[in-house]
N, C-alpha and C positions, 0 to 999 in steps of 0.2 A: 670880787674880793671874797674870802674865803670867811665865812661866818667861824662864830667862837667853838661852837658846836663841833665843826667841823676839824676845829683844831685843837680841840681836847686830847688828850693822852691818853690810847686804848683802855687803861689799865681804869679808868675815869668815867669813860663810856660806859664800858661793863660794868663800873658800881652802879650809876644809875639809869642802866636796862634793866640789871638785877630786880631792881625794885619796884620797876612798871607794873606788875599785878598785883602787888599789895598796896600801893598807893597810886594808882594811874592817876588821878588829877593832878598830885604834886610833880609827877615824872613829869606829867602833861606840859605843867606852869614851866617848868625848869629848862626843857627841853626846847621850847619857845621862848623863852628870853634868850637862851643862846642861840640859836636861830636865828632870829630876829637882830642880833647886834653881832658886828665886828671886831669893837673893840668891846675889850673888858671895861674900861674907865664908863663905857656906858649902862655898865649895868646896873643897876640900885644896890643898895648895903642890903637889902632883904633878901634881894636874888644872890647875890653871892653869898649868905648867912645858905639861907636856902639851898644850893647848890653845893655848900661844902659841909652841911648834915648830912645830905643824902650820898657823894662823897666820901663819908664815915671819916670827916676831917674837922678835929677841933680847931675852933678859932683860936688857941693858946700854942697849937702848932706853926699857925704860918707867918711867915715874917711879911712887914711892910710892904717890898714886891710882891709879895701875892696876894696880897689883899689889894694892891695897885692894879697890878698888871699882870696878875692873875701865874704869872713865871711857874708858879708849882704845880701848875693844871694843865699848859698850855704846850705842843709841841713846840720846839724852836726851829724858826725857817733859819737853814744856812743858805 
């Protein structure tokens, strides 16, 4: 099964690569919770808070699926 990580949307990826040498722990944390989970629904409100700072994605931006199921991050398997 393909980890969350791995199905981020490039453009997603590179925000937080971007940001590994200025704050490597938080890349570190972020990178491992997507990693480590499949789905979205598993990740905590902190890791997805967490995730769409670095991101550079207001939480006033995303609608309900993406705070669910993460839709605005996520490539879509056809």
């Amino acid at each position: 099964m393909k980890t969350l990580y791995n199905s981020l949307k490039p453009e997603y990826i590179d925000m937080i690569e971007a940001q590994s040498n200025e704050y490597p722990a938080s890349v570190r944390s972020i990178k491992k919770s997507l990693t480590n989970n499949c789905l979205w629904s598993h990740l905590t409100i902190s890791q997805v808070r967490d995730f769409m700072a670095f991101a550079n994605t207001s939480s006033s931006e995303v609608s309900y699926m993406d705070w669910a199921f993460g839709k605005r991050f996520l490539q879509c398997e056809d």
